[in-house]
N, C-alpha and C positions, 0 to 999 in steps of 0.2 A: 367788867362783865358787859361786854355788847350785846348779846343776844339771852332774850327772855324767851323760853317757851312756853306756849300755851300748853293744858294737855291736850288738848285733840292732834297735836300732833305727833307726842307720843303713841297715844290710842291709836291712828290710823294706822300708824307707821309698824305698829304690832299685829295689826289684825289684815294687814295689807302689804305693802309693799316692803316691809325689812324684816317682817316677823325672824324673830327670836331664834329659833331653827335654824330657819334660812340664810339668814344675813346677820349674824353676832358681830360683823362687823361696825355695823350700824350703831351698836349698842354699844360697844368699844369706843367710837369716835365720839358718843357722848360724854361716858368718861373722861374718857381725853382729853375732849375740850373744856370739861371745865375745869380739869384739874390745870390746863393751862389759861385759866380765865378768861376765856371767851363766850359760853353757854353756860345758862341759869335755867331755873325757876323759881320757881315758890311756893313756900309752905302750903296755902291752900290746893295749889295744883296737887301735889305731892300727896295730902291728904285725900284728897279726889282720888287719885290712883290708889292709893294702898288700901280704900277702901272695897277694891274688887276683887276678884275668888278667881284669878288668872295668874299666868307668870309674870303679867307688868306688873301687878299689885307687888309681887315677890321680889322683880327687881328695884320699885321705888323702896320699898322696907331697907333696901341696903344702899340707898342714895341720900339718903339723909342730906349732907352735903349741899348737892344739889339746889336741893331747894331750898333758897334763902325767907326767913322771918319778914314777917311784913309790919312787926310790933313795932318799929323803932317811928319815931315822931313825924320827920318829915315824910315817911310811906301812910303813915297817919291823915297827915295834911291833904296830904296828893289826894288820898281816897274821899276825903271831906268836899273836894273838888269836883272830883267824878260822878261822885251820887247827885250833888247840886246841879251838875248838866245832865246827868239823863232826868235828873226828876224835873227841869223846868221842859221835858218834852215830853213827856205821861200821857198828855192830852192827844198827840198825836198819836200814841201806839197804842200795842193790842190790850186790853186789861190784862193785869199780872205780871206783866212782860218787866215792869220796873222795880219789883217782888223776885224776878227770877233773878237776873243781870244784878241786883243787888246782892241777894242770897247766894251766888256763886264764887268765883276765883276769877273769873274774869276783871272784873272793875280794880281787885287789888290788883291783877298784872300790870295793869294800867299803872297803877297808882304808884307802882315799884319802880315802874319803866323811866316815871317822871322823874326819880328821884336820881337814876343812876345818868351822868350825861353821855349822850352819844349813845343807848340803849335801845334796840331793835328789838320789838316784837313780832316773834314767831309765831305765826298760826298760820290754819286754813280757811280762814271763815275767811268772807269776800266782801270787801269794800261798795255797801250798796247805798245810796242816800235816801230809795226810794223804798226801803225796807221798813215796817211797822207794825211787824208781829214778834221781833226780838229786838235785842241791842246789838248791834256788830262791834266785834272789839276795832275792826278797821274804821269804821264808822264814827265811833269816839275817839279813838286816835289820831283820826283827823281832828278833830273839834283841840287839840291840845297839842299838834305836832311834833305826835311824837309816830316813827315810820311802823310799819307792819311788812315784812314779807313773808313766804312761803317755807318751807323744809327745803325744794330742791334749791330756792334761792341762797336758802343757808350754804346748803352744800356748796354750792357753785362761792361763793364769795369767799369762803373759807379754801378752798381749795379740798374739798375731801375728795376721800379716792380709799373705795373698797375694791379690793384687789382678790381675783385667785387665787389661792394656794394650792399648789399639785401634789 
């Protein structure tokens, strides 16, 4: 698995530029890929989406798959890692903010990313170092070198290609 995705980039990519409707192509080349082992995510993601009253909610219910367990030991460790570096920077950031980034899916992406080698994380959040009113997954992902790119970067590396049909 190289590539982890966040969910905001499912989320956008629904309510924006690949929605459902429109572009099932989109939706298809996710499948695809990961039934060829290329793209992932993660259970917490996964739970994130299916908690919603939408057709992504509808289509994570039948990706199960997809999203992989973050139970296993060394995603464990990794995560015991992550919390220890945003929490020795608390001081700098907004209150709550190490409450939020803890309580969500973000930090296990992390913590999953570290475990698999050579593992890209997918997202849209933006690599900022002067940011201190959240945690940026770019942000800590530097701090443990592990990479982040974008959705269209996905595409483009992969080679995807949604096509017409007449």
């Amino acid at each position: 698995m190289n590539y982890l995705l966040d969910s905001n980039t499912l989320i956008e990519a629904k309510n924006r530029y690949y929605r459902m409707a429109v572009c099932p192509a989109y939706w298809a080349w996710v499948q695809r890929s990961h039934t060829a082992g290329v793209v992932a995510s993660i259970e917490p993601v996964g739970a994130e989406l299916r908690r919603g009253n939408d057709e992504l909610a509808e289509w994570a219910k039948g990706q199960a798959g997809l999203f992989l367990p973050v139970s296993d030991d060394a995603t464990q460790q990794a995560f015991v890692r992550v919390a220890a570096h945003v929490a020795s920077q608390v001081a700098t950031m907004k209150p709550g903010a190490l409450e939020d980034f803890l309580g969500g899916a973000d930090p296990w992406l992390l913590a999953k990313a570290m475990t698999i080698p050579g593992a890209v994380i997918v997202t849209h959040e933006q690599f900022n170092p002067q940011t201190r009113r959240k945690y940026s997954i770019p942000n800590v992902c530097q701090a443990f070198g592990v990479p982040c790119i974008d959705t269209f970067e996905l595409l483009g590396r992969t080679d995807a290609r949604f096509v017409l049909a007449d």
